[in-house]
C-alpha positions, 0 to 999 in steps of 0.5 A, spaced: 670 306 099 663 303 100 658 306 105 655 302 110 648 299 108 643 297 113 640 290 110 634 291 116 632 298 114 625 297 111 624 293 117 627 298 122 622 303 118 616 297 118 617 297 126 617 304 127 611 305 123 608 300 128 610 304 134 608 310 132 601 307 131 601 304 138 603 310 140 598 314 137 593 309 139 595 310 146 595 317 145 587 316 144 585 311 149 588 316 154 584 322 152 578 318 152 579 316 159 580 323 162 573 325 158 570 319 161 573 321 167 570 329 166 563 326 164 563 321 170 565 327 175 560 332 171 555 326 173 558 326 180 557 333 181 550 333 179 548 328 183 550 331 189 547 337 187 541 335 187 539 334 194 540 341 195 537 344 189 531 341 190 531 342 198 524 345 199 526 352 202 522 357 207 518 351 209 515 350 202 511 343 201 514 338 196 509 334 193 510 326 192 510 326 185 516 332 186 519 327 190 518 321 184 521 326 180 528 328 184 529 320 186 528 318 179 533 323 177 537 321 181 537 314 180 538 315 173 544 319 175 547 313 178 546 308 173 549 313 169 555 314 173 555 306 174 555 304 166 561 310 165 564 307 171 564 300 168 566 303 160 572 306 164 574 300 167 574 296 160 578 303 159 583 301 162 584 294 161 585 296 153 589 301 155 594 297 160 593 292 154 596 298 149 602 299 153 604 293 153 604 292 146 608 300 145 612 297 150 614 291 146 613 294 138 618 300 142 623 294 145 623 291 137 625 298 135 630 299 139 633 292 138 634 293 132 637 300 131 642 297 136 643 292 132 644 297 127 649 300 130 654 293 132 653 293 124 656 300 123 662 300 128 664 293 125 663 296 118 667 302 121 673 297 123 673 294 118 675 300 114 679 302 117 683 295 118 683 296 111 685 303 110 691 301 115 692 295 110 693 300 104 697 305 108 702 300 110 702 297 103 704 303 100 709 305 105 713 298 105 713 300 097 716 306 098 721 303 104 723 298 099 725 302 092 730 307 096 
């Protein structure tokens, strides 16, 4: 007896493929968000650190060129935190972008192998109709010549 062969197996392979990749690439973006989301974090921490490891202690005299230094550091530190803010953002919209598309390549695969499984179930059917055909044929030959 034939087997059952799936016509659409290389594009159920070729779709499989593609989401494999997306997902791969979904992976990466989420990784790259938690490290922009650590940097910014780190960067955070920083800032708010800075008041108190240049606060003058036991009366000490903090200079204006020391005060220059410390706001243009922490000016530095914002603008830092502003621009990984904004790379997260743009982050975060490819990364809503990528879930759409490994949505939509998952949905494809999964059409198809539902597909896939319709055609062997009626393949399957199909054989046994016909095996049930056969059995009968021979049993009415048997029934006819005694």
């Amino acid at each position: 007896m034939p087997s059952f062969q799936f016509r659409l197996a290389p594009v159920l392979r070729l779709r499989e493929r593609v989401k494999e990749e997306k997902q791969f690439e979904l992976r990466a973006l989420y990784i790259e968000r938690t490290q922009l989301e650590e940097e910014i974090g780190d960067l955070l921490a920083r800032s708010e650190s800075l008041g108190l490891a240049f606060a003058p202690t036991d009366g000490a005299v903090v200079t204006a060129a020391e005060l220059q230094l410390i706001d243009d550091y922490a000016q530095l530190l914002d603008r830092q935190i502003a621009r990984k803010r904004a790379a997260l953002s743009s982050l975060c919209e490819r990364l809503i972008k990528k879930q759409q598309e490994f949505t939509e390549a998952a949905r494809e695969v999964k059409s198809l192998e539902v597909l896939r499984q319709r055609l062997a179930e009626k393949f399957r059917r199909a054989q046994n109709l016909e095996e049930q055909k056969f059995l009968d044929e021979i049993g009415q030959r048997k029934f006819t010549r005694q």
